[in-house]
N, C-alpha and C positions, 0 to 999 in steps of 0.2 A: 378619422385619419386612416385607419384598415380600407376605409372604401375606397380613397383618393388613392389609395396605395395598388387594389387589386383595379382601378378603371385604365393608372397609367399600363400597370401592366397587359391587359388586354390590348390598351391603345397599340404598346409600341409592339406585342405578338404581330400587327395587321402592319402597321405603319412604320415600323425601326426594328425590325428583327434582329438586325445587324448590333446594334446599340441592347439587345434584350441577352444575347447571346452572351454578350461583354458581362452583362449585369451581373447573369446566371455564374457566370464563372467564376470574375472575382468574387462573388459570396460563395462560393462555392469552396475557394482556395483559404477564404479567412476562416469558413467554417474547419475546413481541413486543420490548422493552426490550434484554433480550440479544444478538435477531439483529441490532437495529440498531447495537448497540457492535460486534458481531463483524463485521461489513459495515462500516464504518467504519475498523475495524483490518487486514480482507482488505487494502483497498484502499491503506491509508498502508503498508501490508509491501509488496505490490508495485511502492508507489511506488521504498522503500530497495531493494531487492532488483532491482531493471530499473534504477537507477542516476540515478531521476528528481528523487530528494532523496537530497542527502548530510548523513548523518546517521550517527553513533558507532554502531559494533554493538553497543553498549550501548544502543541503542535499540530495536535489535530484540530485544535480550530481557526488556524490560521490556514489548515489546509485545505476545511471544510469549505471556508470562504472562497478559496484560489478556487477552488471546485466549484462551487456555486456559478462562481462569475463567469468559469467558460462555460459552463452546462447553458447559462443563461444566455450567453455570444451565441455558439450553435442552433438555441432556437432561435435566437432573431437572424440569424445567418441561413437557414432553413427559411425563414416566412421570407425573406428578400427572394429567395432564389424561386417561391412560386407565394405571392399573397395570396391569403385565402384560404392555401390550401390545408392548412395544418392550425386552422383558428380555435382551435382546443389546447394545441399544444402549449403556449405558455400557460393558461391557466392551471395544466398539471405539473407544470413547471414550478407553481407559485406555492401548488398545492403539496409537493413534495420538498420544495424548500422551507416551507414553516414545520414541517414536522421534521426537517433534517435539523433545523434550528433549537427545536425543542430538546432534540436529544446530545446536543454540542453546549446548552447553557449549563451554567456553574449553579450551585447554591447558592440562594442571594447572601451578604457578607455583610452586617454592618457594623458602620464605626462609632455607633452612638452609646454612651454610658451604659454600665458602668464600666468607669475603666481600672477600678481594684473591686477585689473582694477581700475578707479576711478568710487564710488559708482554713482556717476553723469550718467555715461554709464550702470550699472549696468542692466537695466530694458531690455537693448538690445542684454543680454546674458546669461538668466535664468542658461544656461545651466552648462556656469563661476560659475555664481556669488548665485543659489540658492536663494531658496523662497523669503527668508525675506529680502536680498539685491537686488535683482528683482524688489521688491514692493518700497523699497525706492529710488530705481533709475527711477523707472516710476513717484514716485514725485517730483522727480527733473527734472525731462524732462514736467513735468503738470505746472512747474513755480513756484514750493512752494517754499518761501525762508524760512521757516520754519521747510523744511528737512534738519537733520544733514550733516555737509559734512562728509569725509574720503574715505577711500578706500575697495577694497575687496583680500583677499585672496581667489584664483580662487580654483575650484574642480581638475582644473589639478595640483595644488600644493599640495595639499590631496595625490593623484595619482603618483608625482616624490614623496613625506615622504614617502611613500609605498615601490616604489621600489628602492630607496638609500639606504633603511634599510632590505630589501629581505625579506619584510613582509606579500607577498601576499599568498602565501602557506602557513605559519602560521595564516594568519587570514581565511583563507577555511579550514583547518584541524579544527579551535574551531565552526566555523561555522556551521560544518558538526555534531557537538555533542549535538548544543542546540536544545530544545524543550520546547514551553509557557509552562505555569505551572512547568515545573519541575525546581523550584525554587534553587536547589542546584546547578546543576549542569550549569544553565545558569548564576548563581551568580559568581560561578567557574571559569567560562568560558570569560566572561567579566575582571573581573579582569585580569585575564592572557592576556586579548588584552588591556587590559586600561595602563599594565603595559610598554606593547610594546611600544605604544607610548608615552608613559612619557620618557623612556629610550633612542627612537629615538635620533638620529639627524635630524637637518631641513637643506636641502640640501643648498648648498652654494649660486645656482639661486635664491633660494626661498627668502632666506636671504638679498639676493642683495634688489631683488624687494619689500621687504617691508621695507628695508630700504630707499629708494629712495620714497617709498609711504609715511613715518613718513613724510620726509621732504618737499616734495611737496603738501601735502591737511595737515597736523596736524601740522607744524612746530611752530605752537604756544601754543599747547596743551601739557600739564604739565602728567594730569591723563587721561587716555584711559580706553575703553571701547573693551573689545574681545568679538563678539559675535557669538555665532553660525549660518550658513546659509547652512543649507544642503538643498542638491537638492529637495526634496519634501517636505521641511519644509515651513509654511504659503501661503498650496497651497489648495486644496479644502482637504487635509488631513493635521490637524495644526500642528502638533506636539508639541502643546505646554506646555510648561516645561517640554516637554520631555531631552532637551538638556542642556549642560553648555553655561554658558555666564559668563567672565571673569570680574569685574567691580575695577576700582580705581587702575588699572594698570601705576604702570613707566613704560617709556619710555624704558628702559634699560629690563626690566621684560616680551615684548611684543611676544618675543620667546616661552619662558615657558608657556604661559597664551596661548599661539595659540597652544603649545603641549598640553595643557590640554582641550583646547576645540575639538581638535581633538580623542583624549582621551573618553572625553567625546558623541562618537557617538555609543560608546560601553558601555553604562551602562544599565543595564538589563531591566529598563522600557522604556527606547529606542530600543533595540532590541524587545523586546515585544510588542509594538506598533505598530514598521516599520513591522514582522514578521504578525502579527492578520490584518495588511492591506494591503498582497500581496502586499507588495516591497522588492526589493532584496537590496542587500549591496551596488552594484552600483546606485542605486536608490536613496538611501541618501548619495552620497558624499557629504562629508564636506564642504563646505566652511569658512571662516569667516571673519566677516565683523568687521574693525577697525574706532571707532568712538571717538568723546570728550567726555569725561564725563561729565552731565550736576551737575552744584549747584542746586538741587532743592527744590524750596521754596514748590509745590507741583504737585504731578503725581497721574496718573492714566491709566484709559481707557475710550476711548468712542463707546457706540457702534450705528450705526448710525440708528439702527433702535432695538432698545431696545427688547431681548429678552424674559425680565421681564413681558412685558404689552403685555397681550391676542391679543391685537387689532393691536397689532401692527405701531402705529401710533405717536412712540415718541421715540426721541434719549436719548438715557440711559449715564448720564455720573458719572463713579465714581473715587473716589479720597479717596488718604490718604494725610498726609505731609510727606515731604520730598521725598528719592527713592521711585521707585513703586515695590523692591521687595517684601516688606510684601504683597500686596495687592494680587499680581497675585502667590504667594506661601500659598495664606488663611491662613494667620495665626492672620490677624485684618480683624474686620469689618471697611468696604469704609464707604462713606459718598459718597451718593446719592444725582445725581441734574437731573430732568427731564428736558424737552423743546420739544416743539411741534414740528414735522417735517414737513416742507416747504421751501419757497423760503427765510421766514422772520421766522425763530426761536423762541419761546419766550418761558420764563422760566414759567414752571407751578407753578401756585402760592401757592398751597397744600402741596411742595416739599421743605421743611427746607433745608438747606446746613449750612455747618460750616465754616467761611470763613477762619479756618488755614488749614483745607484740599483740599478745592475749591479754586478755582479763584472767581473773582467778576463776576458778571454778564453780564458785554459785554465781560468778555475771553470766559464764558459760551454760548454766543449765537455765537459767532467766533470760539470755537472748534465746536460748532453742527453743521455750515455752513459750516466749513476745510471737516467733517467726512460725510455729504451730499452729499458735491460735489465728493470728492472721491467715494461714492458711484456710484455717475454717471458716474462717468471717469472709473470704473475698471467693471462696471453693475454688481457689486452685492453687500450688505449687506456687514458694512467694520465695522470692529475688530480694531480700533486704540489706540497705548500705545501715549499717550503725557505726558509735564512735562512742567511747567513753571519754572523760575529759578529766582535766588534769584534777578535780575534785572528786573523780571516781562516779562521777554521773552517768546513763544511759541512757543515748539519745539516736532516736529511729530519724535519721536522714530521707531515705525514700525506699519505698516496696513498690514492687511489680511484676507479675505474672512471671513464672520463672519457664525461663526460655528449655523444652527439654531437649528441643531437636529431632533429627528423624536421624534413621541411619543413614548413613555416609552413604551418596552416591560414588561409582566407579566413573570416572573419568581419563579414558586413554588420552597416552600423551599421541607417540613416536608409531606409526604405523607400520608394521612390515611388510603389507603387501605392497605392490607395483602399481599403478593402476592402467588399463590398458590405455585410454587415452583420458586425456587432463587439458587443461584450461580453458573446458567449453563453457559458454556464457549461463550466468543463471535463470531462470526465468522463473525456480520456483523452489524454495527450500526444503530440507528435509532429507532422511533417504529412502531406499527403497533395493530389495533385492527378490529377483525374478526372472522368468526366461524371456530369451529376446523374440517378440513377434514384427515380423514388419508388418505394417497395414497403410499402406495407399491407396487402393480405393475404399468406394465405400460399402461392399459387401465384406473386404478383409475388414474393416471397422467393426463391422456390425458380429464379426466372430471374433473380438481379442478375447481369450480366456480367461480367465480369475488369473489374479494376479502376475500377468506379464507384465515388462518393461515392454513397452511398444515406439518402436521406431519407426517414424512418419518423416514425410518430406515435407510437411507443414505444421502449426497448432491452427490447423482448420475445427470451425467451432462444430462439427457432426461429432468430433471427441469428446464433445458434452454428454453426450447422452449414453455412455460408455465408463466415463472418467471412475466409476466405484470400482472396477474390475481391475483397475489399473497401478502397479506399486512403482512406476515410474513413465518417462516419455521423456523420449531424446529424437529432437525434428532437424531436419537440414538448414532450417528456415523459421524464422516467427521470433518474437522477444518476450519480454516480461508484460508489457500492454497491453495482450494479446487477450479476449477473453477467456479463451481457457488456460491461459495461467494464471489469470485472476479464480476461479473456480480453482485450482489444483494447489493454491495457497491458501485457501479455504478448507479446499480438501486434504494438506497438508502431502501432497503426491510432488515428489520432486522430478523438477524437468530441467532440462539442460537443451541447450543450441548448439550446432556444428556438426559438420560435416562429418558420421561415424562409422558409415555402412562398409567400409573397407575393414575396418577393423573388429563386425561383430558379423554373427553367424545365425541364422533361426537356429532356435532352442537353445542356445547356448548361457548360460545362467551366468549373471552377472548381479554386482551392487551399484548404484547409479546410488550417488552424492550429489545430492542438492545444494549441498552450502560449500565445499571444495572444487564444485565444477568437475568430477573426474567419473571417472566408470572403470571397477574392478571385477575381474574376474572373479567367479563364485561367488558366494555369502559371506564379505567381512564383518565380522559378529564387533568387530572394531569399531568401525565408520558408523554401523548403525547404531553401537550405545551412542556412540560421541556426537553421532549429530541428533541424537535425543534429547542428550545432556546439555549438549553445548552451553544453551540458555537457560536457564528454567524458566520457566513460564509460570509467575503466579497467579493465581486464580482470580487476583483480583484484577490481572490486567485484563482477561478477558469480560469479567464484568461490571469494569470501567467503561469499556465501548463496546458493554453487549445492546444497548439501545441504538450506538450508531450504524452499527451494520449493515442493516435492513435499508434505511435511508439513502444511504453514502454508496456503497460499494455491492450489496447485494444483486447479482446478476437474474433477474426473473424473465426476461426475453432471449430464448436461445436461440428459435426456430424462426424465421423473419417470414414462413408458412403459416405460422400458429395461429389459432382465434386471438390469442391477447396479444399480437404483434402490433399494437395501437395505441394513440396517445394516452388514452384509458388503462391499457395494461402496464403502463410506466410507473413503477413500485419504487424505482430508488434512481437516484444521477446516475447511476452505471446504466439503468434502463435506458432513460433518457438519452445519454452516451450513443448506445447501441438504434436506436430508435432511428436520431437525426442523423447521421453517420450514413446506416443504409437507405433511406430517405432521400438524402441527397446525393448518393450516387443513381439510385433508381432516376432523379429528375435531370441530374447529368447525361442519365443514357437517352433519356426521352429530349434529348437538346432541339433538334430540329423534326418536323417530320418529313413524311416519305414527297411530300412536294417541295423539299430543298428551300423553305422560307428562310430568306437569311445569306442568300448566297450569292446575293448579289453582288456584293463586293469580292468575289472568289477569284481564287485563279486557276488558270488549266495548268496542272501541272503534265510536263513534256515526260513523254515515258515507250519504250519502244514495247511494252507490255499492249494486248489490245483491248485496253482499260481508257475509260473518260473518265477521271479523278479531277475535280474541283478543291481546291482547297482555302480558307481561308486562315488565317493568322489572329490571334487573339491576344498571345503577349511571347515576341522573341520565338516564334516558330518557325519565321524565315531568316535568311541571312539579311543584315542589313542595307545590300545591294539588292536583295528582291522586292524590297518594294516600287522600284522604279520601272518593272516588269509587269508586262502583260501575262505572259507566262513565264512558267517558272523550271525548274528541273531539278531532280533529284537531288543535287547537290548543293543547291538553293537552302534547302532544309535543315533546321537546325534542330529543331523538335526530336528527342531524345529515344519518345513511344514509336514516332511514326519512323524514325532511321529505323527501330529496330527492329517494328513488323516488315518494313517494305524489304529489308534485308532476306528476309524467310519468304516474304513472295516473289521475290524480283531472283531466288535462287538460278543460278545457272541448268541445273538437271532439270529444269521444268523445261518441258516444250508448249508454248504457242501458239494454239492455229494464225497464221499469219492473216488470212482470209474472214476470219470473225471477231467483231468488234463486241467484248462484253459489256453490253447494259440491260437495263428495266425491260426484258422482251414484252412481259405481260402487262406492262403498263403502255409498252411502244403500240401492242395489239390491240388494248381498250382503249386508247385516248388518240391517235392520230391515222386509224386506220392505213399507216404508211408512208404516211404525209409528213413527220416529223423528223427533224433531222437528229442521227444518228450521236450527235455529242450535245441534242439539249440538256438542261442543267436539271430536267425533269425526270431524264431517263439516264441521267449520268450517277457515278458513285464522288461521293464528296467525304469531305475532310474539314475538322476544325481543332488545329493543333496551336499549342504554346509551347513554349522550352520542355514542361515537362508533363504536358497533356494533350491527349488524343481522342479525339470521339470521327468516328470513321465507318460511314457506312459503305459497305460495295455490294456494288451487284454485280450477280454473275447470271445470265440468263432468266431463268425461270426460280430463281434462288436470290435470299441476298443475305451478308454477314452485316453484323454489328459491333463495332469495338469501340468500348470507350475504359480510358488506361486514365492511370496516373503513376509518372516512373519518375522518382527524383531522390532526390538523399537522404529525406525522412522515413524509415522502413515503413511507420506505423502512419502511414497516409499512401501510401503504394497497394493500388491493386488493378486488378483485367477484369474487365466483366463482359461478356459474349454472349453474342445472340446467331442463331444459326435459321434459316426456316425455305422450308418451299423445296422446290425440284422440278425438273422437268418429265422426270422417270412414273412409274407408276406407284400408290403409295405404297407396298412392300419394298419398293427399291431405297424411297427415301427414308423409311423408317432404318432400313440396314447401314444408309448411310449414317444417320446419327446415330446408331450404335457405336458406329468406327469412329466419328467424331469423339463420341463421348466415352470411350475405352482410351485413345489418345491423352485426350485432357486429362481427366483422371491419374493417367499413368505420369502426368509432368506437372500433378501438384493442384489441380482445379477441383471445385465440387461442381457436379453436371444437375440439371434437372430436364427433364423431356416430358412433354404434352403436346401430344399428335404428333405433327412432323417441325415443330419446332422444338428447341434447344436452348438450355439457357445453362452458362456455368459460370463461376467467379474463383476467384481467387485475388488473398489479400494479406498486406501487412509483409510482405518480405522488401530484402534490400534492393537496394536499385540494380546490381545486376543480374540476380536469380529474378527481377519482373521482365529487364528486358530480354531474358534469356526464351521467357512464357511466350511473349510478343513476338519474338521471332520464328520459337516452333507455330505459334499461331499462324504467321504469315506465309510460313511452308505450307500447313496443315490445310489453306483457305484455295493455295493453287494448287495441292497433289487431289482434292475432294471436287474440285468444280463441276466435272464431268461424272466424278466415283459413281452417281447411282444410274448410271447406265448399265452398269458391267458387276455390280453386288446382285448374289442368288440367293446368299446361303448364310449363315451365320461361318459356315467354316472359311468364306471369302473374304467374310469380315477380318478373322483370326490371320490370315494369312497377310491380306491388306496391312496389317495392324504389326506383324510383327517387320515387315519391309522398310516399312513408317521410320519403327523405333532405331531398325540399324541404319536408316538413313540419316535419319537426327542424330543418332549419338559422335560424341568428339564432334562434329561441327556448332550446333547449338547447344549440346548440353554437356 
């Protein structure tokens, strides 16, 4: 198929050029489409991934895939636009998708028996049975007869409700939608799964097995107890009251009440919790654990090393009467009993107790010794619910690692400073406070100082190789897509977009807000806790997708010069990205060559300039009246690149030898000794434009330009890419002229590169009218230079040239 693919190609290079051109384009335009999804999607993964949106890791693999599938468009949008040429490329295409794939799969999950255990076992299959059944079966195996009996419904019973009800692609589709904070739609979104499992059925296994569980550990128990035991629930992360727990359940009832507490793993401060602590959905399976209901005379908690008292040095025990829902829902104040911690307990004697909330005082130094020794048994600080009951029994509900906390972070609310300017776009979170450098070209690049904020009139990717030195970057131009704001959300350097340099000064020391879009004067020691704090970032989000990284979003091709700028050097989909992207614009610039294949169907456009311009049309370039035209005229033009470079050449201040008609002289002197007329299509400058593309070659004697654009409403598909070469001068002259050339460009936002007396610069990703802005100085720049190296001596001709230049551009094109 590859070979049928590269012969028509060749055919129609010789035989339909016209029809190759077309080809070239449209994959060219669909390719465009793709990068800008894939750029789009880099950017919200390294959002989830750096900790910046919390978001379901079911969202990363729904976006892993969205990601796959344009990376995958692009290369075949690439091999259309030249077969052959890149017949490596999908292989490492294939080869960095199974390893992206590897690092996006889940732990396998099954739903096969058993689906109870008795809670007694529990402790020796965390995996069954979840936190909080874990913990009570490690007391039952420590000899407490004061742990509740019952059973547990296991996580692989969670796992068959799932798939008897073909629920698992409906609960990844709502998955894939939520995001903390955005309170509607994750309100939304639970619901709609809480509703799933209320509606469910409980498979017939499952059914079986807890009926055979009622009978064998409860068959004396009237009212039950359903409670929640998901997998990382009362583990060194509590979840507590995050979840449902069923109470004062019939027998007959214990179905529905395990549906709701299943139900219940989906309620929005449960998602939001499990989500802000880097766990996935399989990470909380369900469990639950079926117990007695106790009569209680009164409950509480103990904790076995009070995190009330500074010192640390005394078990905290509080109590209400009756259940201990009020207490652990705050909605009454406990009644507080101290006691000293050691081998022998004794109640502090400063510490009143109420005896309808308390026990007496040996249950008091018998729960501090029960929640002691547990401490010892589990080696850490233990969190225990007890409850005596109306026979004066003691009965250990559940323990779990007692939560100590860290000290309190500061979080500013109300800021007092101003900021100097505000609601510039984000492109990269964080903050950052430092002095202000400008650097436009690329020698001010190569000296930004340790820690400046640097203002650029681009996010041109030479800011790569700079970016550690840097505590912020505010560009005229460029968005979040951009490859180095992908890098600088990595690197966690905040950037911001718009238009700033009126309002800052070299050296002038500001804080540049990342996540508020603003820039303040000085060091606000404010903004920088605050946008520290904002989110926390647990550690486990980051090494939840510390495998996707590398894959997905890690940028390994900066340099499009470098040895691994090759299908081989492509390490992640961002490569890739970056790869086909410049790729296909380098095969766009090379559209036609210098013998005009293809132009046969062109047209001469009418121009009192003394220029032969051919142009042809490839989608919506002309107006819809010019195809009925043999020639055509300025006005003819629809094409958005070409209005806005002919505007910059066709300037009024230019003057015209009226007497000299510019084309191909060196080609007119090798191939017709004379003999050739002065407007053939061989020695003419041609054009092939659409609505919002341009590739344009001209000649100007002994010299010729190259432009090939793309200017339309997508910023992050917008760019100029330019070719300058040749002269008629000697070569000092035309080496000075591409100095001046390339000090120009530079100075209006282009990266230059030069070898011998040709020129090459680009520029990319801004909005449609900071490109057509480019194309216009371009079009000035192409008729004030035609002649330039006649009359350059000196580098100081240059500087002078150079600055005449810029006051003639400014307030007209820029």
């Amino acid at each position: 198929m590859q070979t049928l693919e590269i012969a028509k190609f060749w055919i129609q290079s010789w035989l339909s050029p016209r029809r190759l051109l077309q080809r070239k384009y449209e994959a060219f335009k669909v390719l465009l489409e793709y990068d800008s999804q894939a750029l789009e999607l880099v950017a919200d993964l390294e959002e989830l991934f750096y900790g910046r949106r919390l978001l379901d890791r079911s969202h990363a693999v729904c976006m892993y895939r969205q990601l796959s599938l344009a990376v995958a468009g692009m290369v075949g949008e690439l091999e259309k636009m030249h077969p052959g040429k890149f017949k490596n490329l999908y292989d490492e295409y294939l080869r960095i998708n199974e390893q992206a794939a590897r690092s996006v799969e889940s732990a396998e999950v099954t739903s096969e028996p058993p689906f109870t255990i008795p809670l007694a076992a529990a402790g020796d299959f965390p995996h069954l049975s979840g936190g909080k059944a874990a913990n009570l079966g490690r007391v039952h195996a420590l000899g407490y007869t004061e742990a509740l009996p019952g059973f547990v419904v296991t996580a692989n019973a969670f796992h068959a409700f799932v798939e008897h009800n073909n629920l698992r692609s409906k609960i990844e589709s709502r998955l894939c939608r939520m995001e903390v904070g955005n309170i509607s739609v994750l309100s939304a979104m639970s619901l709609e799964l809480q509703e799933l499992f209320l509606s469910g059925e409980v498979p017939p296994g499952v059914v079986a097995d807890i009926e055979i569980g009622l009978s064998t550990y409860l068959d004396g128990a009237e009212l039950l107890a359903v409670r929640s035991s998901a997998l990382a629930e009362d583990s060194e992360i509590s979840f507590a009251g995050q979840y449902a727990s069923e109470l004062n359940v019939n027998r007959s009832d214990v179905l529905e009440a395990y549906k709701r507490v299943l139900a219940g793993k989906y309620c929005p401060r449960a998602i939001s919790y499990r989500i802000s602590n880097g766990l996935t959905d399989n990470d909380t399976t369900m469990a639950a654990l079926i117990v007695p209901m106790i009569d209680a005379r009164s409950s509480g908690v103990i904790y076995s090393m009070d995190p009330d008292c500074m010192s640390r040095d005394s078990v905290g025990i509080y109590g209400v009467s009756g259940l201990g829902a009020s207490l652990v829902d705050g909605s009454v104040v406990p009644v507080k009993g101290s006691l000293s911690r050691g081998k022998n307990p004794r109640l502090v004697s400063e510490c009143a107790f109420d005896r309808s909330a308390l026990p007496d005082e040996k249950m008091l130094i018998r729960l501090a010794k029960c929640a002691l020794n547990l401490e010892e048994q589990f080696g850490c600080p233990q969190d225990m619910e007890w409850a005596v009951d109306s026979e004066g029994q003691f009965h250990i509900l559940q323990t779990r690692p007692l939560q100590q906390g860290k000290e309190k972070e500061t979080v500013h609310g109300l800021i007092a400073a101003m900021p100097i300017v505000e609601g510039l776009e984000r492109a990269a979170g964080g903050a950052g406070c430092g002095e202000i450098y400008f650097a436009s070209t690329g020698a001010e690049i190569s000296r930004i100082p340790e820690g400046a904020i640097v203002v650029t009139p681009t996010l041109k990717p030479s800011l790569l190789s700079f970016a550690a030195k840097m505590n912020g970057v505010i560009a005229s131009a460029g968005s979040r897509a951009s490859h180095f704001s992908s890098v600088a959300r990595e690197m966690g350097i905040p950037v911001l977009v718009g238009e700033v340099s009126a309002h800052l000064e070299q050296g002038q020391l500001v804080t540049v807000d990342g996540m508020a879009g603003a820039i303040y004067a000085g060091c606000v020691k404010d903004v920088l806790t605050r946008s520290s704090l904002d989110v926390h970032i647990s550690p486990r989000i980051l090494e939840l997708y510390s495998k996707m990284v590398e894959p997905l979003v890690h940028l390994n091709l900066v340099d499009p010069q470098g040895d691994n700028f090759n299908p081989a050097g492509c390490r992640s989909f961002h490569d890739l990205v970056r790869y086909c992207h410049e790729m296909s614009v380098q095969e766009m610039f090379s559209l036609v060559d210098k013998r005009g294949l293809g132009m046969r169907c062109s047209k001469r456009l009418q121009t009192e300039l003394p220029l032969v311009v051919y142009l042809i049309d490839l989608d919506r370039g002309f107006e819809s009246a010019a195809g009925r035209k043999k020639e055509i005229s300025p006005a003819d033009i629809s094409s958005v690149p070409m209005h806005a470079f002919w505007k910059g050449l066709t300037d009024e201040r230019i003057t015209w030898p009226e007497d000299m008609v510019h084309v191909d002289w060196e080609e007119f002197d090798r191939m017709s000794a004379g003999f050739l007329s002065k407007d053939s299509k061989i020695l003419a400058s041609y054009g092939i434009i659409s609505e919002d593309y341009l590739h344009l070659l001209i000649r100007f004697g002994y010299h010729f330009s190259e432009i090939d654009s793309l200017c339309g409403d997508v910023s992050t598909q917008n760019y100029v890419k330019f070719r300058f070469k040749g002269g008629g001068a000697g070569f000092d002259n035309r080496i000075l002229r591409l100095e001046f050339i390339s000090r120009v460009l530079i100075h209006y936002g282009f990266e230059t590169e030069t070898r011998g007396d040709m020129l090459d610069a680009f520029s990319s990703r801004m909005d449609h009218d900071s490109t057509a802005k480019q194309l216009a100085v371009l079009g000035y720049l192409m008729a004030v230079t035609r002649m330039m190296d006649m009359r350059l001596n000196s580098s100081d001709d240059v500087a002078r040239e150079l600055e005449a230049f810029i006051s003639a551009v400014e307030g007209v094109y820029v």
